[in-house]
N, CA and C atoms as a LAMMPS dump frame, in Angstrom:
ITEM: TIMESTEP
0
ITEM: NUMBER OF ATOMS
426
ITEM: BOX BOUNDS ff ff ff
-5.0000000000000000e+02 5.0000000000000000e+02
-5.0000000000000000e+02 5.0000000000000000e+02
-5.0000000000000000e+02 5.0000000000000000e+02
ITEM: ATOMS id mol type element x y z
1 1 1 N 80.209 -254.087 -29.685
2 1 2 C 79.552 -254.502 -30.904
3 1 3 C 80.086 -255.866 -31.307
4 2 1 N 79.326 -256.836 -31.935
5 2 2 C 79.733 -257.99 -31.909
6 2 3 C 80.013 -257.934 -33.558
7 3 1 N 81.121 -259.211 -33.849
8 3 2 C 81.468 -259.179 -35.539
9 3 3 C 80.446 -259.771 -35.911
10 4 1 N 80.417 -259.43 -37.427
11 4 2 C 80.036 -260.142 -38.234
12 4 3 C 80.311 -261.51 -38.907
13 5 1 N 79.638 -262.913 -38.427
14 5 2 C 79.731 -263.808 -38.954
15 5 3 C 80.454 -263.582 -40.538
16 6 1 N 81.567 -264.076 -40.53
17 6 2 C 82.281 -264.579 -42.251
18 6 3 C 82.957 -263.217 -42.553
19 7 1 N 83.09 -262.347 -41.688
20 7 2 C 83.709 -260.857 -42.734
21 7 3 C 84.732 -260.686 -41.027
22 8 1 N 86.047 -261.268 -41.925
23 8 2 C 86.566 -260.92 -40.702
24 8 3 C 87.916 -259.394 -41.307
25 9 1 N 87.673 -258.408 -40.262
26 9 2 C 88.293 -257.36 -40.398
27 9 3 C 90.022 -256.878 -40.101
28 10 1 N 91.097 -256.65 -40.733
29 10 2 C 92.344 -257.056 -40.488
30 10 3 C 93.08 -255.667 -40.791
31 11 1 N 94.391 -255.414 -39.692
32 11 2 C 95.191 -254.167 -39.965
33 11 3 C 96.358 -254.814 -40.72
34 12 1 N 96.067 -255.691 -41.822
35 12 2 C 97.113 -255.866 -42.875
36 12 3 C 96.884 -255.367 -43.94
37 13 1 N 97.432 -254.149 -44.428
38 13 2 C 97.008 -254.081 -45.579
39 13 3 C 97.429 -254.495 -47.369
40 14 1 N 96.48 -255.076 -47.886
41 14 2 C 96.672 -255.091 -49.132
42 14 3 C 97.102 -254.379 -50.061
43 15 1 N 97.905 -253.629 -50.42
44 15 2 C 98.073 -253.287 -51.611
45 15 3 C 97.054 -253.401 -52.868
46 16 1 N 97.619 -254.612 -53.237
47 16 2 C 96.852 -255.154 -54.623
48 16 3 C 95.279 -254.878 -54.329
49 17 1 N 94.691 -255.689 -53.278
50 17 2 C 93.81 -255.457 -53.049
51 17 3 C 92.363 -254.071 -53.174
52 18 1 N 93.581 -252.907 -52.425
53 18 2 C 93.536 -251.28 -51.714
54 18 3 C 93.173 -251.361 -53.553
55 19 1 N 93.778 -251.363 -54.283
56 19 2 C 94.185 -251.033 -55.384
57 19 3 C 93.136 -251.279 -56.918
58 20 1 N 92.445 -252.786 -56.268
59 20 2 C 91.286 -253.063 -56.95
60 20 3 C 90.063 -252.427 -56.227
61 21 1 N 90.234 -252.291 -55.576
62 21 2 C 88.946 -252.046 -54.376
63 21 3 C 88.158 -250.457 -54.948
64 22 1 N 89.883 -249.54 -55.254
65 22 2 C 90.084 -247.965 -55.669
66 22 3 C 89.785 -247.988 -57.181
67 23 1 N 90.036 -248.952 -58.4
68 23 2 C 89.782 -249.189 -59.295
69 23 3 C 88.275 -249.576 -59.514
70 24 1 N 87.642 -250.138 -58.994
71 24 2 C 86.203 -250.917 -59.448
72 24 3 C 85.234 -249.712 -58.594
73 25 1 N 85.84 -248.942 -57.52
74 25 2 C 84.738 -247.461 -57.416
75 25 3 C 84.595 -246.515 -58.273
76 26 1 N 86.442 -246.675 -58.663
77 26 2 C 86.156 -245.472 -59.506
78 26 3 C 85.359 -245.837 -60.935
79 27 1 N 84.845 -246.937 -60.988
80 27 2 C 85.199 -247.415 -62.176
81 27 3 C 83.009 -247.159 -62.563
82 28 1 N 82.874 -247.469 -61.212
83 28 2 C 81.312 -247.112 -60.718
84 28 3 C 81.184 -245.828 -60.863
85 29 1 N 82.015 -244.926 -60.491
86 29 2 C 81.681 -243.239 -60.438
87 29 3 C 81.701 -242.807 -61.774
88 30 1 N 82.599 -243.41 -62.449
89 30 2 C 82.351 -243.04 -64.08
90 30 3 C 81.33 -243.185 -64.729
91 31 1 N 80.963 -244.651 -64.377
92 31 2 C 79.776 -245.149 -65.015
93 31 3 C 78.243 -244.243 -64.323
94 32 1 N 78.169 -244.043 -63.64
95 32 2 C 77.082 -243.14 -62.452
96 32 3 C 76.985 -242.212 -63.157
97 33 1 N 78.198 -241.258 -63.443
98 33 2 C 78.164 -239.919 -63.473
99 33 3 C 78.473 -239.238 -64.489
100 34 1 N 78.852 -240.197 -65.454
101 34 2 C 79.665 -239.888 -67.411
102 34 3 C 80.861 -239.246 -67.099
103 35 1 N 81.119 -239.146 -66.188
104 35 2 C 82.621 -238.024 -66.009
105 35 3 C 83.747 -239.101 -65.968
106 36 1 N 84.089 -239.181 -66.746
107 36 2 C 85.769 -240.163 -66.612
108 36 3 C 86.88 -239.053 -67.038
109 37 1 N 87.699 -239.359 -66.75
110 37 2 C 89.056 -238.675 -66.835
111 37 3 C 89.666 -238.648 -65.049
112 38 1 N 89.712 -239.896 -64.345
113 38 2 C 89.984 -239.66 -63.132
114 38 3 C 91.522 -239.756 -63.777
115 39 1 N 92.01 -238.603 -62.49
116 39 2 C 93.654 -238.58 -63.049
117 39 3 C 94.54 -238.48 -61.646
118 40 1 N 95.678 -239.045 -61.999
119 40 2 C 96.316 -239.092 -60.627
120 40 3 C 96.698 -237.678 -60.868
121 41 1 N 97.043 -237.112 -59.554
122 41 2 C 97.727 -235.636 -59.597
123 41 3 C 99.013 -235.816 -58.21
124 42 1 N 99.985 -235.573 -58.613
125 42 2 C 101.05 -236.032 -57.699
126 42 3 C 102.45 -235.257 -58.438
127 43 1 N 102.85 -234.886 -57.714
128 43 2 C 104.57 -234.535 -57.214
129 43 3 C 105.381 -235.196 -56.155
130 44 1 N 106.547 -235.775 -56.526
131 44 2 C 107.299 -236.024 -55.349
132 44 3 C 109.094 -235.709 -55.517
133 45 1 N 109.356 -234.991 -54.559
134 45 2 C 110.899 -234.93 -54.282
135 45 3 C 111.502 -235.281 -53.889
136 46 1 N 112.943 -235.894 -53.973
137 46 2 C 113.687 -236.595 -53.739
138 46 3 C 115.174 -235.985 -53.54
139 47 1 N 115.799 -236.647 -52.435
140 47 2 C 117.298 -236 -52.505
141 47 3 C 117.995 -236.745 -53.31
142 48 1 N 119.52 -236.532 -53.372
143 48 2 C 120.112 -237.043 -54.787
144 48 3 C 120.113 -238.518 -54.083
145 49 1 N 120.097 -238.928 -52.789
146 49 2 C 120.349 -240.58 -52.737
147 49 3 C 118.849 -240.667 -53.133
148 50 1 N 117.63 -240.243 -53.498
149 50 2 C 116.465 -241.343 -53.211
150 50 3 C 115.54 -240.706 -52.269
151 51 1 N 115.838 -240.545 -51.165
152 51 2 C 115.02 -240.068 -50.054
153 51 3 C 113.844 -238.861 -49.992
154 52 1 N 112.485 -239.587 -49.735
155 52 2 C 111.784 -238.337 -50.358
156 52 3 C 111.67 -237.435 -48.709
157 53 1 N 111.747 -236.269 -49.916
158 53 2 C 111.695 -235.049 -48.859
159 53 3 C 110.871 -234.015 -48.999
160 54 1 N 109.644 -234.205 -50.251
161 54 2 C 108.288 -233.887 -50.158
162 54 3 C 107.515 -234.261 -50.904
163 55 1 N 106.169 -234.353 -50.836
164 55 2 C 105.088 -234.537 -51.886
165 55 3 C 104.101 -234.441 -51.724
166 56 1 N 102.839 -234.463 -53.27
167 56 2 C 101.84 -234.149 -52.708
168 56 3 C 100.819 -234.983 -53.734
169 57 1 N 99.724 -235.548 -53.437
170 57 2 C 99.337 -236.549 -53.965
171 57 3 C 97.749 -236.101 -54.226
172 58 1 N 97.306 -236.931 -54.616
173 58 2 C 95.733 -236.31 -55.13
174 58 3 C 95.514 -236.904 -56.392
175 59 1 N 94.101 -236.444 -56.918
176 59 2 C 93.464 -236.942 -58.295
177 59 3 C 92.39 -235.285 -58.305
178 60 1 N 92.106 -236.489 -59.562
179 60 2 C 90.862 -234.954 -60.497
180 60 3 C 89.913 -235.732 -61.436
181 61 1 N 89.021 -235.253 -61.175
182 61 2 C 87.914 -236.237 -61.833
183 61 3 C 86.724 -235.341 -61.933
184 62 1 N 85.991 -235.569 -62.742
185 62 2 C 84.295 -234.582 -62.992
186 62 3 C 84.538 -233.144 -62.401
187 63 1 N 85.807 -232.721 -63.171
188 63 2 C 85.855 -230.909 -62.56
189 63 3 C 85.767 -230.791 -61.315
190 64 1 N 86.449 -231.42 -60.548
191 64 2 C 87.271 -231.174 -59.036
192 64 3 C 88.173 -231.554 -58.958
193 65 1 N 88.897 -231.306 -58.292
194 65 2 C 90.078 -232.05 -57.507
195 65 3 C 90.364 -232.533 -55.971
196 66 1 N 90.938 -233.542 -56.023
197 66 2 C 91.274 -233.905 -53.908
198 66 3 C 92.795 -233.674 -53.813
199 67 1 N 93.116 -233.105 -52.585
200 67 2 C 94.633 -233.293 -52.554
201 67 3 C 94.423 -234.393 -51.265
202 68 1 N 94.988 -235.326 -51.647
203 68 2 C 94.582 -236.343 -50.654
204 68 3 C 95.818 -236.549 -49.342
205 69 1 N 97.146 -236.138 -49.738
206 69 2 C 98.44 -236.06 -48.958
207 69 3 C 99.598 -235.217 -49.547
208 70 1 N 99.785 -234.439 -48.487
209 70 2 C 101.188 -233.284 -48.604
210 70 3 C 101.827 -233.428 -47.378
211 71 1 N 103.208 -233.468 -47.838
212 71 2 C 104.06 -233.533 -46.777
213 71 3 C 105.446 -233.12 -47.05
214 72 1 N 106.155 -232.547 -45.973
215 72 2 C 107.286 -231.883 -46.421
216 72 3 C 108.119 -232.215 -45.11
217 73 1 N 109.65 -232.645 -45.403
218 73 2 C 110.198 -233.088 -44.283
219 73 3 C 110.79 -232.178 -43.398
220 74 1 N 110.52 -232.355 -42.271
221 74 2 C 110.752 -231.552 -40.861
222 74 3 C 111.84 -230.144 -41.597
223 75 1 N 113.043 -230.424 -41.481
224 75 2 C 114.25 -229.444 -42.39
225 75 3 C 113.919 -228.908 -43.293
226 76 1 N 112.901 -228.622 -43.987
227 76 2 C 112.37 -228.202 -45.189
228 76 3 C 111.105 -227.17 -44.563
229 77 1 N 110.212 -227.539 -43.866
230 77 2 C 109.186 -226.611 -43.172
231 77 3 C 109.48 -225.395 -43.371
232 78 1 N 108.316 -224.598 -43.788
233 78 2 C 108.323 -223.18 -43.7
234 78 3 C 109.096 -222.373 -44.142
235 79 1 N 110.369 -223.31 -45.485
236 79 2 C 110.686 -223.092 -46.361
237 79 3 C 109.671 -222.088 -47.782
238 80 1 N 108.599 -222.933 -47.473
239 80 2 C 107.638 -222.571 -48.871
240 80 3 C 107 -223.657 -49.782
241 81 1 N 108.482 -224.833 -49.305
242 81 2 C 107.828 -225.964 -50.435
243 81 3 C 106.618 -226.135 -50.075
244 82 1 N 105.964 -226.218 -49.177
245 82 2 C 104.73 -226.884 -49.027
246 82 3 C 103.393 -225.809 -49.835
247 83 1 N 103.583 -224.724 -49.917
248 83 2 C 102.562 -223.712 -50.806
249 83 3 C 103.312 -224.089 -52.174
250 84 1 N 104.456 -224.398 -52.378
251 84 2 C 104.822 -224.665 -54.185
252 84 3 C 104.081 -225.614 -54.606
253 85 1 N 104.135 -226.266 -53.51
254 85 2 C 103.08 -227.621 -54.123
255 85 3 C 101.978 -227.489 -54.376
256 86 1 N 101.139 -226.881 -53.152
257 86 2 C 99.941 -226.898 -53.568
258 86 3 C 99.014 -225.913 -54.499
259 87 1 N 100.344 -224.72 -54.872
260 87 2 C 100.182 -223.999 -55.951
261 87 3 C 100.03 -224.234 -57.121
262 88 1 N 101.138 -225.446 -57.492
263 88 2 C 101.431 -225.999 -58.541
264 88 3 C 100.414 -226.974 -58.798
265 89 1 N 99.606 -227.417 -57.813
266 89 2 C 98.929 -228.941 -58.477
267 89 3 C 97.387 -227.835 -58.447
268 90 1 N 97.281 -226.808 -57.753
269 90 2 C 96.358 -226.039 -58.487
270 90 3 C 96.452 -225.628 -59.72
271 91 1 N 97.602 -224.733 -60.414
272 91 2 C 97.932 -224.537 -61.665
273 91 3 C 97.434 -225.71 -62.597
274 92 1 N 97.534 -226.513 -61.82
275 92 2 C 97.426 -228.435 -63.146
276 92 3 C 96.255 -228.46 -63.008
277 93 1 N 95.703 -228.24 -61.972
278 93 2 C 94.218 -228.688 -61.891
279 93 3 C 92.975 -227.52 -62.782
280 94 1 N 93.373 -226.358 -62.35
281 94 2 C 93.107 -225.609 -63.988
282 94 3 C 93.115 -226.273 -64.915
283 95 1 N 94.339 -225.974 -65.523
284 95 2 C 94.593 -226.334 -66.697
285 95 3 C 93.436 -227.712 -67.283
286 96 1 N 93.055 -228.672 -65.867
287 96 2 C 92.318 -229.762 -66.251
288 96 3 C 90.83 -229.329 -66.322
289 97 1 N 90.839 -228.336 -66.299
290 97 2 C 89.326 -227.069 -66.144
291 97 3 C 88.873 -227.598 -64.769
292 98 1 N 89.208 -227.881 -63.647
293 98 2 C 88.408 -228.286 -62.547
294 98 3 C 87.543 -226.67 -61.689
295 99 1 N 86.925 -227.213 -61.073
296 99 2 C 86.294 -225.792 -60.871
297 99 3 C 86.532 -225.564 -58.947
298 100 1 N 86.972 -226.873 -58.296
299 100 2 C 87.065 -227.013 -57.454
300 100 3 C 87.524 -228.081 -56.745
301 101 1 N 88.799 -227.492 -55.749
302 101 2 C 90.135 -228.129 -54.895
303 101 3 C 89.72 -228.034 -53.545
304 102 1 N 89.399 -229.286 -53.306
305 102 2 C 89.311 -229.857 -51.839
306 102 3 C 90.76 -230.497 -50.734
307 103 1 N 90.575 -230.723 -49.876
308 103 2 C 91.407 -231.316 -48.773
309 103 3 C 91.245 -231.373 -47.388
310 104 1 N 91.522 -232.777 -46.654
311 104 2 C 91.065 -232.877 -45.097
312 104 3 C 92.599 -232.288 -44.516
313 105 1 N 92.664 -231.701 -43.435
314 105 2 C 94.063 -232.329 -42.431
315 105 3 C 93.013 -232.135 -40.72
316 106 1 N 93.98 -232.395 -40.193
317 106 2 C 93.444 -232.659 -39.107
318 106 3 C 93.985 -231.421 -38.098
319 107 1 N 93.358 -230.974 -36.752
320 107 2 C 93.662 -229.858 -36.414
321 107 3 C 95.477 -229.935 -35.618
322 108 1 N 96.108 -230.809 -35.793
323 108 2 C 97.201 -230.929 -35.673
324 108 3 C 98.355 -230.82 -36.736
325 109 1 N 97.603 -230.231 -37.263
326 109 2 C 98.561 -230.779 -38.807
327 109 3 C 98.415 -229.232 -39.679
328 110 1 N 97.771 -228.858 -40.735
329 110 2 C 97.625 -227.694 -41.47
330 110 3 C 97.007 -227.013 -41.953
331 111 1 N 95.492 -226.556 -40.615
332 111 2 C 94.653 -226.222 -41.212
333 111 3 C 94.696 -224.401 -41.337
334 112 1 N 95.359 -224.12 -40.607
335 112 2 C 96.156 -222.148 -40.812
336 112 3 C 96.76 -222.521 -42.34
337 113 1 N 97.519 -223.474 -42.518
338 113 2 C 98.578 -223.229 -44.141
339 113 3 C 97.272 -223.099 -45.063
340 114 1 N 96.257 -224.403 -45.37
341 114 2 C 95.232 -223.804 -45.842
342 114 3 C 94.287 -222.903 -46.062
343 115 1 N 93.998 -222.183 -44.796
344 115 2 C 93.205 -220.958 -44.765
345 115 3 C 94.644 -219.688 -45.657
346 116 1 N 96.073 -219.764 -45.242
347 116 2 C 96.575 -218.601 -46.004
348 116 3 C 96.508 -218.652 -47.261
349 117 1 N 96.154 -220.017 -47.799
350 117 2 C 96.232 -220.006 -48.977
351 117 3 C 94.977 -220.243 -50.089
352 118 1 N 93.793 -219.939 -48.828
353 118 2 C 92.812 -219.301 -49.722
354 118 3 C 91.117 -220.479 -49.592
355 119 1 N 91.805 -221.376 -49.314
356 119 2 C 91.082 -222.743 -48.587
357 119 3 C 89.886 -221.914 -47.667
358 120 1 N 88.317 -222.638 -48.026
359 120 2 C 87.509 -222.019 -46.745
360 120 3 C 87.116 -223.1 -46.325
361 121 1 N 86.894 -223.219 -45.101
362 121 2 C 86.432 -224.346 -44.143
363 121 3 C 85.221 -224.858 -44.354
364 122 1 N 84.756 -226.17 -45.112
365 122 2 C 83.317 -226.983 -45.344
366 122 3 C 82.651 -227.589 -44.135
367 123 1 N 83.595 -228.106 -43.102
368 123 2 C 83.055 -228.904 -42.542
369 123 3 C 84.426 -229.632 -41.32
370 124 1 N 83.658 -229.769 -40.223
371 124 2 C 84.886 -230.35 -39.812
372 124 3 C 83.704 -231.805 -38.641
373 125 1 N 84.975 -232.427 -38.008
374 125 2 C 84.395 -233.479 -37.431
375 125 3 C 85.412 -233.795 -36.353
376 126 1 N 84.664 -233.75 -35.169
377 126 2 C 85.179 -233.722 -33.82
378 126 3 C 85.423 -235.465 -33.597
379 127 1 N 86.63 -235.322 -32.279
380 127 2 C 87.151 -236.597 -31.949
381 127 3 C 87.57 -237.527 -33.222
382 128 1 N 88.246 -237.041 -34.296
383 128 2 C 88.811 -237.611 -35.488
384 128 3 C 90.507 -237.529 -35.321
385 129 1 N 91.128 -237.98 -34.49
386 129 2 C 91.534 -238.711 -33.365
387 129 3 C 90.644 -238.379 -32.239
388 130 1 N 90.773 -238.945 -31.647
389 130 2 C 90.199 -238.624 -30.315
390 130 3 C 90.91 -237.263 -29.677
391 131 1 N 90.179 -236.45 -29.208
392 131 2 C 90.7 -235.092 -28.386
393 131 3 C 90.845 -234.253 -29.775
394 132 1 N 91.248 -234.327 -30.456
395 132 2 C 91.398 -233.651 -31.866
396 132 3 C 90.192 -233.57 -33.094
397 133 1 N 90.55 -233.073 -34.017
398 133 2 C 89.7 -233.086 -35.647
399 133 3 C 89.889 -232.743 -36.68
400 134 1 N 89.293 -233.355 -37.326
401 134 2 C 89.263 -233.085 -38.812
402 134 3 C 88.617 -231.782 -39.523
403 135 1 N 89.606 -231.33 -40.489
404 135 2 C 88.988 -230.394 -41.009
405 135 3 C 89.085 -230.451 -42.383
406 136 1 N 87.581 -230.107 -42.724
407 136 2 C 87.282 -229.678 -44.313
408 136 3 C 87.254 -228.737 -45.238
409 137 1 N 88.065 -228.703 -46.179
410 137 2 C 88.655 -227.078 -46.587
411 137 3 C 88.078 -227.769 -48.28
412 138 1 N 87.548 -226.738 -48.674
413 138 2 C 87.562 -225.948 -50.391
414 138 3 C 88.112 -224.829 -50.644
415 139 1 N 88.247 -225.017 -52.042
416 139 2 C 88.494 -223.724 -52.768
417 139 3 C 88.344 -223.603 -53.92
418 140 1 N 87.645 -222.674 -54.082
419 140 2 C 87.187 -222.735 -56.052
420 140 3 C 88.23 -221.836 -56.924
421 141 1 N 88.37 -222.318 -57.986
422 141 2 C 88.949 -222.3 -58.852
423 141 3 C 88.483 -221.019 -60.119
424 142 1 N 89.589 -219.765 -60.235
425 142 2 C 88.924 -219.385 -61.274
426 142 3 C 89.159 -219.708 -62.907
């Protein structure tokens, strides 16, 4: 496929940029849809130097929620933290009346932790790495 004259495409990423780019959509989805209240939804842990050793990141907006990244460090696995989390940012996401908690991982990663915890499969998409995929999990909220 050949580029596009004047739009040249780069693996540097912006920050600031990422950041306006995430601001002026959301800023469209409000306006689209009357639903504002996009909210960050996030936990993160830290050992006593600093070092994070789990978290879990996401937003909530028009009565849903995304968990967009969870992660828990290797030594910690299968501890539990990783269901505290996503227990807990369900609990919040209630509380924000959402009616429904989404999340991708990929079939290398946690798509059994989701199904135990109640997650049903929407959708998935093959070769998302290559040889691998993506999977799409909900779960509604009572």
């Amino acid at each position: 496929m050949e580029a596009v004259p004047g739009i040249l495409i780069s693996d540097i990423e912006d920050e600031a940029a990422v950041a306006e780019l995430r601001d002026r959509l959301v800023a469209h989805n409000v306006e689209s849809t009357g639903y504002g209240q996009y909210r960050s939804l996030s936990c993160f842990l830290r050992d006593p130097e600093g070092r994070l050793q789990a978290g879990i990141s996401g937003f909530s907006w028009g009565g849903y929620a995304m968990i967009e990244w969870l992660w828990v460090s290797p030594p910690l696995q299968g501890a539990g933290l990783g269901s505290q989390l996503v227990r807990a940012a369900e609990a919040e996401v209630r509380a924000r009346r959402c009616r429904v908690i989404r999340v991708n991982t990929h079939t290398f990663q946690a798509p059994e932790f989701y199904r135990k915890l109640g997650y049903e499969q929407i959708g998935y998409a093959e070769d998302t790495p290559i040889d691998h995929g993506e999977v799409f999990f909900a779960k509604r909220l009572p």
